[in-house]
Each structure stands twice: as structure tokens, then as C-alpha cells.
VOGU-3710 file (C-alpha; in Angstrom, 3 decimals, decimal comma):
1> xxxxxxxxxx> 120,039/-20,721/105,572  119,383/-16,854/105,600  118,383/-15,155/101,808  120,786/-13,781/100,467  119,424/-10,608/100,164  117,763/-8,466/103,260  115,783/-6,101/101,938  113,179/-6,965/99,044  114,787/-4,163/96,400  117,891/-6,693/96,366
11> xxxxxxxxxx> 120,086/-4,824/98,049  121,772/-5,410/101,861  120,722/-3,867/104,310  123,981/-2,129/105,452  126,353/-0,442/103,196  128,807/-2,913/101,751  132,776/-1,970/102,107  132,207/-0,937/98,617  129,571/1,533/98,980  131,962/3,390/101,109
21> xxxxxxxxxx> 134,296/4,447/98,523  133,282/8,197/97,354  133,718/7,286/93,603  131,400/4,135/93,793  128,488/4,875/91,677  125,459/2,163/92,417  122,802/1,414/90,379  120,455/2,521/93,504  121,721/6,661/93,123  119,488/6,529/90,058
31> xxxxxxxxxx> 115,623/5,021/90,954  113,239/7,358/90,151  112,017/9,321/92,888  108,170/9,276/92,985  105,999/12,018/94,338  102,624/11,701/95,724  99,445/13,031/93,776  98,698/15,161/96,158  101,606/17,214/96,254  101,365/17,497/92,335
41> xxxxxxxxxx> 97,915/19,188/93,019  98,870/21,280/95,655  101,857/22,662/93,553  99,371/23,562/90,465  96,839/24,990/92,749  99,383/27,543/94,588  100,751/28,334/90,651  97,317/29,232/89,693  96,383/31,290/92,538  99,558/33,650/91,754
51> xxxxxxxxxx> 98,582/33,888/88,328  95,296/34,612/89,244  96,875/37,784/91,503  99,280/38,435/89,140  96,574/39,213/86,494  94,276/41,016/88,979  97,372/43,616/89,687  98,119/43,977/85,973  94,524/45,545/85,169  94,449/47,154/88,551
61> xxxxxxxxxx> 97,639/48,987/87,124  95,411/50,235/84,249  92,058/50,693/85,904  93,564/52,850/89,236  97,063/54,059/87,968  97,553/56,693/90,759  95,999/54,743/93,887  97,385/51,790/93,752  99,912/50,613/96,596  101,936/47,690/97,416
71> xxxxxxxxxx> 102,703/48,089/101,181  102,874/44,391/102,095  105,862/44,539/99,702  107,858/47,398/101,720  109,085/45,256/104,769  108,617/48,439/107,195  111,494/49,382/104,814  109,463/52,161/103,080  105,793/53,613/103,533  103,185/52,803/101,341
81> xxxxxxxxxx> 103,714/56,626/99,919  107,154/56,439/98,984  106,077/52,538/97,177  103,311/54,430/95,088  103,144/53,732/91,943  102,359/56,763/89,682  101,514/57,066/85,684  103,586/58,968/83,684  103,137/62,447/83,147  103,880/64,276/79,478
91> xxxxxxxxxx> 104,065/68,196/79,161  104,587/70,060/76,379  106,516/73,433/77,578  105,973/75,093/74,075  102,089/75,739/75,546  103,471/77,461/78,587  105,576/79,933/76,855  103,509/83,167/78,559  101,065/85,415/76,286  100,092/88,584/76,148
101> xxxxxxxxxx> 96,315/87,515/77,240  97,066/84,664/79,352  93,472/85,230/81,091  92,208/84,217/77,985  94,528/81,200/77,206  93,939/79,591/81,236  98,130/80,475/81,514  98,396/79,601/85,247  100,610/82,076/87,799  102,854/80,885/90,273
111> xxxxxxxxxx> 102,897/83,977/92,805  105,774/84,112/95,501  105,422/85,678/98,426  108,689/85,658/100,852  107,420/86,699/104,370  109,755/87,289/107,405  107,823/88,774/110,842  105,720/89,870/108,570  102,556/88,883/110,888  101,135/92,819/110,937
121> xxxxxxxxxx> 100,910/93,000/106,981  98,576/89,600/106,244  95,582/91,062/106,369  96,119/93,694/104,456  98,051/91,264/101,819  95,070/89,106/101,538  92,944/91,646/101,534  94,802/92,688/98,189  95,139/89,051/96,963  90,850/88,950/96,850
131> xxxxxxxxxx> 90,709/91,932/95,072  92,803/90,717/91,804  90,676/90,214/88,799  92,766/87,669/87,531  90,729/84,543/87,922  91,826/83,098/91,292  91,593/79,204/90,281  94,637/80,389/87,760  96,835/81,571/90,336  99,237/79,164/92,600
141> xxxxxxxxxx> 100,452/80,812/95,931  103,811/80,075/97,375  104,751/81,400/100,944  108,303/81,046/102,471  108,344/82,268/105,785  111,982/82,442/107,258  113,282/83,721/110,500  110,717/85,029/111,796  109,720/86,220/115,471  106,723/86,757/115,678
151> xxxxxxxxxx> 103,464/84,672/114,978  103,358/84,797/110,969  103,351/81,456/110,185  99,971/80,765/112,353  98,312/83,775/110,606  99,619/83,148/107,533  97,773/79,405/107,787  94,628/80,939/109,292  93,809/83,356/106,455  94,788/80,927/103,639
161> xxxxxxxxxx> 92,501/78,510/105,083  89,891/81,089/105,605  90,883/82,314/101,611  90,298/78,761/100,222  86,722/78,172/102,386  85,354/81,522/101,585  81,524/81,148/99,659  82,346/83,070/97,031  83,345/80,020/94,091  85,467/82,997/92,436
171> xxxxxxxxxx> 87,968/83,872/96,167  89,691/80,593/95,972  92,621/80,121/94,698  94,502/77,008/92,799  97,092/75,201/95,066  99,015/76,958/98,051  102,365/76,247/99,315  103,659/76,977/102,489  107,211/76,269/103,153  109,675/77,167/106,147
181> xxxxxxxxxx> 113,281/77,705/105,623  115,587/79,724/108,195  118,880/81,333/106,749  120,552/83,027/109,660  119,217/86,177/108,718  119,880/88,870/112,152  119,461/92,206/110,614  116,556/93,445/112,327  113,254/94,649/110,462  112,886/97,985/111,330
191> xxxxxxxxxx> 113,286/100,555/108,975  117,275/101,501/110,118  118,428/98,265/110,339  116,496/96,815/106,890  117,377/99,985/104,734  121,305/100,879/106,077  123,683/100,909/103,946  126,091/98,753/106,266  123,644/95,768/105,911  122,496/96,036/102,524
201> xxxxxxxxxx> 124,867/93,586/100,985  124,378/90,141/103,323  121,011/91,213/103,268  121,012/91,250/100,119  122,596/88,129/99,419  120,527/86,094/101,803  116,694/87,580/100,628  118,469/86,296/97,444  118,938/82,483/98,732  115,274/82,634/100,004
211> xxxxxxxxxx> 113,817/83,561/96,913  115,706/80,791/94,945  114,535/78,382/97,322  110,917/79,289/97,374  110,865/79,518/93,257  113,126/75,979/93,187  110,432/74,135/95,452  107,619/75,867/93,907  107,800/76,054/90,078  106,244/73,605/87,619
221> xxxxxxxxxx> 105,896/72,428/84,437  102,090/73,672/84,051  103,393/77,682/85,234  103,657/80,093/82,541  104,633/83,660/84,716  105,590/84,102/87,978  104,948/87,108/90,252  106,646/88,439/93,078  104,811/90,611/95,358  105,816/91,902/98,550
231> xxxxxxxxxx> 103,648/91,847/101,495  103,243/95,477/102,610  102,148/96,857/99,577  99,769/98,929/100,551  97,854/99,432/97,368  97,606/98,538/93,441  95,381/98,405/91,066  93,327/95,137/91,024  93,966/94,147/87,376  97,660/94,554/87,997
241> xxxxxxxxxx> 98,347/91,198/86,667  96,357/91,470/83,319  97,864/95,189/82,420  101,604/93,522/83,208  100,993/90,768/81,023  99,486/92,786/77,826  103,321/94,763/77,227  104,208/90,937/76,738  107,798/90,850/78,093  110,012/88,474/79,710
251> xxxxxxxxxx> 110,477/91,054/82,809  108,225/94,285/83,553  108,195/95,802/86,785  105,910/98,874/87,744  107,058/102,629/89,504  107,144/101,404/93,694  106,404/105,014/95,266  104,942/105,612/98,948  102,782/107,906/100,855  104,598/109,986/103,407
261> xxxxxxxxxx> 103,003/112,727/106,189  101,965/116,284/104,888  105,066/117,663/106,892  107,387/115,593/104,515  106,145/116,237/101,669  103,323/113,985/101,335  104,833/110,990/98,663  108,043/109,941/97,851  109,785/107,440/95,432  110,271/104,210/97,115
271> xxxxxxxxxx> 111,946/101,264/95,260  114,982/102,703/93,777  116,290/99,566/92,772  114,555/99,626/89,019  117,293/101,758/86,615  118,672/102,115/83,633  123,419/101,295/83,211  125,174/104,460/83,203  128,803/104,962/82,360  129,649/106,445/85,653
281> xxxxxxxxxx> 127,998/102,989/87,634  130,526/101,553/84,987  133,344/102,653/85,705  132,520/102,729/89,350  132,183/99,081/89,177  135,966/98,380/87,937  137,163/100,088/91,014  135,702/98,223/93,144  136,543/94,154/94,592  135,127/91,050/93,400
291> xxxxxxxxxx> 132,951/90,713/96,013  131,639/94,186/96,509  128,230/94,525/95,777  126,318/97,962/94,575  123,300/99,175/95,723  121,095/101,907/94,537  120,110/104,961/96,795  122,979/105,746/99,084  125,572/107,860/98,816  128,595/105,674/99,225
301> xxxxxxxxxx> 127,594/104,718/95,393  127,187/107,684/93,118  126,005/105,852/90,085  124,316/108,600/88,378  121,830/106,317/87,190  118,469/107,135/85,458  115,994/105,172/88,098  112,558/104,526/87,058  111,088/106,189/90,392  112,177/109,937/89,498
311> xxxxxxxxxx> 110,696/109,374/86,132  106,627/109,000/87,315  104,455/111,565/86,365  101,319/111,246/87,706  99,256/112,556/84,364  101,903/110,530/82,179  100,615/107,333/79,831  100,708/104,175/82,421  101,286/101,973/79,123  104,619/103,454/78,556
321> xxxxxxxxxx> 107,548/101,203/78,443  111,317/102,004/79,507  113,737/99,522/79,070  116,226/99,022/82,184  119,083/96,761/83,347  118,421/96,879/87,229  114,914/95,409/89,047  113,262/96,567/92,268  111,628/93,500/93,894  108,693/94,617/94,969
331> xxxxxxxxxx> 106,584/93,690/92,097  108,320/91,490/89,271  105,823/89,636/86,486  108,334/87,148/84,540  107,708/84,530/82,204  108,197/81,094/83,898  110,802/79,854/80,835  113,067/83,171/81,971  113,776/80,771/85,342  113,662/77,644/83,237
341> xxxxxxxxxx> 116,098/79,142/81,238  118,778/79,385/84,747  118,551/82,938/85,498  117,973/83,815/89,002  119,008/85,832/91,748  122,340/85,465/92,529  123,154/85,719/95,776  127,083/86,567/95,260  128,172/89,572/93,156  127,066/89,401/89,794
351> xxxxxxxxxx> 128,601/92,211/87,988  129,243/93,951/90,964  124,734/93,287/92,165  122,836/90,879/93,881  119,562/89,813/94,493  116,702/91,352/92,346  119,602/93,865/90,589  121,485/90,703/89,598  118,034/89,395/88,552  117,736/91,977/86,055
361> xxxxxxxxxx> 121,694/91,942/85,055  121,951/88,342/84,491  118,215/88,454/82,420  119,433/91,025/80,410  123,302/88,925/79,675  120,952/86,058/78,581  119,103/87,831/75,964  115,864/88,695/77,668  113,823/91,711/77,837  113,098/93,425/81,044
371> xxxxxxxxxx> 110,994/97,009/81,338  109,470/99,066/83,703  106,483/101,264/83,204  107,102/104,871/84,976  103,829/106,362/85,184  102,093/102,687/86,135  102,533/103,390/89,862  102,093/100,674/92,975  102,353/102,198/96,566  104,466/100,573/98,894
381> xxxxxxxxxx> 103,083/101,037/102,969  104,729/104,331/104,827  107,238/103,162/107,186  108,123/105,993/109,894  112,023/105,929/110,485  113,064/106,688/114,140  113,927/110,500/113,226  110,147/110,462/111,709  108,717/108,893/114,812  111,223/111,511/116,969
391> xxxxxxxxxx> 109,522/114,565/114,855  106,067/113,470/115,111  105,756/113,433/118,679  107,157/116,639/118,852  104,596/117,781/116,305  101,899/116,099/118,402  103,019/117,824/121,068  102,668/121,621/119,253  99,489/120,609/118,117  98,141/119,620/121,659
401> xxxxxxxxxx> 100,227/122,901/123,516  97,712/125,291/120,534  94,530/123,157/121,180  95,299/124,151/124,916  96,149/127,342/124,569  92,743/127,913/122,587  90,816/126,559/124,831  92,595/129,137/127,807  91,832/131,477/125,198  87,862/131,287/124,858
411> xxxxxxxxxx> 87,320/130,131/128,657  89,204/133,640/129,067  87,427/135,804/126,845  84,087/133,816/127,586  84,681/134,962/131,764  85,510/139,079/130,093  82,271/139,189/128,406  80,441/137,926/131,506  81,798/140,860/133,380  81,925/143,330/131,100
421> xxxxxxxxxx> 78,631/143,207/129,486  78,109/144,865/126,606  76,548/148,391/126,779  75,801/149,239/123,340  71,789/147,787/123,622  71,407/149,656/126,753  73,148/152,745/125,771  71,036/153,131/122,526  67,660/152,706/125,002  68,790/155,598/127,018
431> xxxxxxxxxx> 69,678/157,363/124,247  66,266/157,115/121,986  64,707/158,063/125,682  66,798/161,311/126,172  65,920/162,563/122,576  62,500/161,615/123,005  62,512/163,943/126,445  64,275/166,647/124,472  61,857/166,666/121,366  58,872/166,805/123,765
441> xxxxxxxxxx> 60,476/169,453/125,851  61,452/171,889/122,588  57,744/171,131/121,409  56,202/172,295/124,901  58,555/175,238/124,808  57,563/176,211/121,347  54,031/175,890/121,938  54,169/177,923/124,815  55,765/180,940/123,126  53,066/180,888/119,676
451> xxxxxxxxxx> 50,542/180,907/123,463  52,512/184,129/124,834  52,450/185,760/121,450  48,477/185,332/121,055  48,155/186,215/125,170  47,238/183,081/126,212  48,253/182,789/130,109  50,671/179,223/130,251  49,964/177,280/133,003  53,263/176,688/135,073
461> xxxxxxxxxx> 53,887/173,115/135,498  52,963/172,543/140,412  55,480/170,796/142,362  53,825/167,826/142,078  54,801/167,588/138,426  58,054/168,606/138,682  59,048/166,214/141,180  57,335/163,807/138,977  59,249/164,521/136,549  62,391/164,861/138,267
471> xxxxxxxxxx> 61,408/161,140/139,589  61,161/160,199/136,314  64,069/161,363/134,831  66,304/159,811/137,706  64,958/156,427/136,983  67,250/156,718/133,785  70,730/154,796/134,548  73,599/155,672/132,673  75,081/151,872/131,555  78,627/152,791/131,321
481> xxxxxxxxxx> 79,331/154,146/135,089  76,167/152,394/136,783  74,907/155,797/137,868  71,560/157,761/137,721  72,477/160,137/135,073  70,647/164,258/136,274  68,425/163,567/133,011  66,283/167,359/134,230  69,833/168,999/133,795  71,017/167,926/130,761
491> xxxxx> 67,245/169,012/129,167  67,923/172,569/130,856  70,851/172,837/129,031  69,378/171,861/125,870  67,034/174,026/126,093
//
């Protein structure tokens, strides 16, 4: 007789017709389930292993806050840069408000440079930039270089890198950025097409979108002024920065003149762009559309407004302040907190300006101060205009026509005194010789008459010594007519 029972748990081996029911609930669904010892061990070993790198990453965190990376946790998703786990960082923007002797307080400069084709004017821009007395670690450069030509961008990296490897510990400067942004700019950069009157307004409006987007990328929290220099300056005093920041306003700008040629005049007012509202500007302004845009110096726009330029006098106090509504870009110092504050240059019509005018119109709607100091003079780099360049060959060619004609001049007068010699030496020979004949002649004749008084016989003078004489006398040339002058004659006649 077979056990009842198969299996030794004391259950059957196959399912009973019971078992196939799906509500049937047998003791069997709930034994215990055992688990080896050694899976118990391996469990609590792997646990304490990630604890143990758990921990380790928890004081790494606190030991190397700004190195530490996770890239095994990106997936090729992200790069270990973008996964980098930085601290955070506080600033207080009350200690970067800007001071009158920011040298003194380590107030750091942001200065912006905007360059297009500008590859002709780095040298003598860095050139400038190692002569300011500012201290150089203090000062942050920012370059944007935008549609340009020819090779600035590879010159511009070549003399920064040569700037921040120079020997002298006081040349470099703090950090430099270089960014490239194109904005469809085609008016040309010669001095027409930059400066006429039909391109001033998109011009205008695009230098503004540069600017914005070299001072948005640039600007930080530890900046208390920014500066904005243009490249072909030509020359300013090397403690520009320091006598700027000691009038201790929001906005200052200096006078912008340039040299010119002797011919026109030798200097001229340049940046035209720095001036004071008038009524007449005004009123102009209502006349005109939304969209117009006014700029100084041509006469399509008769603003009548006092400019800082026509103001300079050369022997005039260069700490002199004159408050104005419109700003020349050429050299701007602003506090950092005037661009915190969301003024910028607009580059739409903003009260009928843009660019560096709206600068100073939209500055001066939010409550900020902005000057310009009329006898504190910068000079901008002489530019010749193609009616300049027209009148200076023709200049060069006078002065070459005289230095020819000069030179005609003494090879001809050189080749008249070779052939005409002078007879004045010669003349005065003969001369002292035919009075010296004469004298001895008038003496002989004398003498022989005191002889015939006191009758003494006088010995007339033989042949021989009259043809000696005569020989004598005709050795005598006269210079003027290359002749033998009758010298015996002449002393008969005297006599």
C-alpha cells in the first residue's frame, strides 16, 4: 500500500482539484521563507560600503567645495562642468557703491572696450592701457569685437596675452574678457560712411545693442565703476581714471577734441555728443516721429544746444564741473549701481536719442547725476576725410613743384656765377696798381722840376726803359672786357 502522503512536508505531490481554485488559501502560501547566511552578510557588507562612500563625499563636500565632481553620475547626459558642484557665494553691494578714492578702497573697474576692424588702433590702445596709474590688478577688461574684417580679433588676443605675461608684476591686469557677437552692422568705417548723417541713426541703434551686450555678459557683483574707452584715442592723461573718480558722480565724461593739419586749423572739437537740453532741441523734438532719433552736429538738427566741446579753454580749471543731459561715448566713468539700477543705452528712441545720448537722458530721468569737465581735455586720433586726403595731395604736390623749382633755381644761378666771375677782387688789384704807377710817376715828375730849378741836368729815361716800361704796363688786364688796358696812356694823361 503506497503512503498516503508523497512528499515528506505532508503534502501531494501534484496540485489537488482544490488547489486550483484562485480563492483557495493553503496553509503552505504561508511557511517561512528562509535565507541563507551568506546572503545576510553579503547584504550588510554592500550597506556598509555605501555608507562608508556616502560619508567620504559628505566631508569631501566641506574639505574641496569648488573641485569636487560627480561625472560617473551624468550618464554622458551632462559634462562633469555643467555637474559641478559650487559653494555659495554672498556679496554685499552696499561695499561696491563707488567712492571718490576708490584706489584707496581696492574698488575694482570693469573697462569696456567695443572694437569693430579696429586691428590698426591696438597697439596704440594698449600702449595707453600700460600707462594708467590706476593699479592694473584693479581693473577687469572686456572686449567685444563685432563685425569685423580685418584681423582684430587675432591681435587683440596676441597683445592681451603679451599684456598679462609682461615682467613687470604692476602691467597685468585682473581678468580679461573677450567676447564675439556680430549684429549686421554694414555701414562702412571710414570716416564718410561712420560720421553721415544718413547712417547715424541704425548706427546708432546697433553700437547701442553691442554695448548692452558686452556690459550684460561682463558686469559683476564685485565692480564698483565702469569705463568706456574707445580704441583710437590717441592720447590722455595717465591718471585719467583717478581724476574722474575724485568729482564723485554717477556719470562724468571729459572734453573729446582732436588734432587736425596746420592748413585746417590745427585742433578741432571732436565728440559733440556731450551737451546741455535747450528749449529749441525741445520743441524740435515734438515735431518730430516716434521713431526719429536726434543727433548732435549736423545740420538737419538745429538744436542750439550748449555742447561741452565749444566750451574748452585750454588755460581754464580741468576740475570744473558742468552738468549736462546728453553723453559722448568716447570716455564715460559710471558707477556700476547706475547699470544695476536698469539704465542703459537704448537702442530705440528714447526721448527722441539713442545710444550714449539716451545713456545720459534716461540717467538723468532716473535721478542720477551726470557731468562733464570742459577744460579736462582727451584727444581723439585725426581721421583725414576724403576731401582732406583730396587737399593734401594737392598740397604735397605744391610743396614738391617749389622744392623743384628751387633747386632749378640755385643749379641756375650756381652755372651764372661760374661764367660770370666776379670782377670786383681783380678790379680793385688793377686799381691799387694804376694809382701806385700814378703816385710814382707825379713823384718822379716833381722831383725832376725842384732838379731843373737848382740846374741839375735830368737824365731822360733810353729806349730800353721805356719799352720796359711800356712792357710792363701792358701786362695789366683790364677784368671787365678781357683786354690789355694802354696803362702808359692813361699815366700821360694824368700827368
Amino acid at each position: 500500500m503506497l503512503p498516503r502522503h508523497n512528499v515528506s512536508n505532508g503534502y501531494p505531490r501534484q496540485k489537488s482539484k482544490f488547489l486550483k481554485n484562485t480563492y483557495f488559501t493553503g496553509s503552505q502560501r504561508y511557511q517561512p521563507k528562509t535565507s541563507p547566511a551568506a546572503l545576510r552578510q553579503k547584504k550588510i557588507l554592500v550597506l556598509k560600503i555605501l555608507s562608508l562612500i556616502f560619508g567620504l563625499v559628505i566631508i569631501a563636500l566641506f574639505v574641496w567645495p569648488k573641485t569636487l565632481t560627480f561625472p560617473a553620475l551624468s550618464f554622458g547626459l551632462m559634462t562633469s562642468q555643467e555637474l559641478q558642484l559650487g559653494n555659495v557665494k554672498y556679496y554685499d553691494l552696499s561695499n561696491v557703491q563707488g567712492t571718490a578714492r576708490g584706489w584707496e578702497r581696492n574698488e575694482r573697474i570693469l573697462l569696456c572696450a567695443p572694437l569693430r576692424d579696429a586691428e590698426s588702433h591696438l597697439l596704440m590702445f594698449f600702449n595707453n592701457l600700460r600707462n594708467l596709474t590706476y593699479p592694473h590688478h584693479l581693473i577687469d577688461l572686456a572686449f567685444l569685437v563685432s563685425d569685423s574684417k580685418d584681423k582684430t580679433l587675432d591681435r587683440l588676443v596676441q597683445f592681451t596675452e603679451e599684456l598679462q605675461a609682461d615682467e613687470d608684476p604692476n602691467q597685468p591686469f585682473g581678468e580679461i574678457s573677450i567676447i564675439e557677437k556680430d549684429f549686421g552692422q554694414k555701414v562702412n568705417q571710414d570716416v564718410e560712411s561712420r560720421h553721415g548723417f544718413a547712417a547715424q541713426a541704425s548706427r546708432r541703434k546697433l553700437m547701442a545693442q553691442a554695448r548692452n551686450w558686452l556690459l550684460s555678459a561682463s558686469l559683476r557683483p564685485i565692480h564698483s565703476w565702469v569705463y568706456w574707452r574707445d580704441v583710437d584715442v590717441e592720447t590722455a592723461p595717465f591718471t585719467i581714471l583717478e581724476d574722474l573718480m575724485r568729482h564723485n558722480k554717477d556719470i562724468i565724461v571729459p572734453n573729446v577734441w582732436r588734432p587736425l593739419p596746420d592748413w585746417l586749423g590745427g585742433e578741432q572739437p571732436y565728440d559733440l555728443n556731450s551737451w546741455q537740453e535747450s528749449e529749441t532741441a525741445l520743441a524740435l523734438a515734438d515735431t518730430l516721429d516716434e521713431n526719429a532719433v536726434i543727433v548732435e552736429g549736423y545740420a538737419e538738427y538745429a538744436t542750439w544746444r550748449p555742447h561741452l566741446a565749444y566750451l574748452r579753454d585750454p588755460y581754464g580749471d580741468p576740475d570744473m564741473e558742468m552738468e549736462i543731459d546728453g553723453v559722448g561715448g568716447v570716455s564715460i566713468l559710471a558707477k556700476a549701481n547706475v547699470f544695476r539700477s536698469g539704465v542703459h543705452f537704448p537702442a530705440f528712441s528714447f526721448e527722441k536719442h539713442a545710444e550714449t545720448e539716451g545713456f545720459g537722458k534716461m540717467a538723468k530721468r532716473m535721478k542720477f547725476s551726470v557731468f562733464g569737465l570742459p577744460h579736462y581735455t582727451i584727444w581723439h586720433m585725426y581721421e583725414p576725410t576724403v576731401d582732406d586726403v583730396r587737399h593734401m595731395k594737392e598740397l604735397e604736390q605744391e610743396r614738391l613743384a617749389r622744392e623743384k623749382e628751387q633747386k632749378e633755381k640755385v643749379i641756375r644761378m650756381k652755372k651764372i656765377k661760374e661764367t660770370f666771375a666776379d670782377p670786383n677782387p681783380q678790379w680793385e688789384k688793377d686799381k691799387n696798381s694804376i694809382q701806385d704807377i700814378a703816385e710814382k710817376e707825379k713823384a718822379k715828375k716833381l722831383k725832376n722840376e725842384e732838379l731843373a730849378k737848382s740846374g741839375t741836368t735830368v737824365k731822360e729815361p733810353t729806349n730800353f726803359d721805356s719799352k720796359k716800361t711800356e712792357k710792363e704796363n701792358k701786362s695789366i688786364k683790364d677784368p671787365v672786357q678781357g683786354k690789355t688796358a694802354d696803362i702808359h696812356q692813361e699815366q700821360k694823361l694824368q700827368a
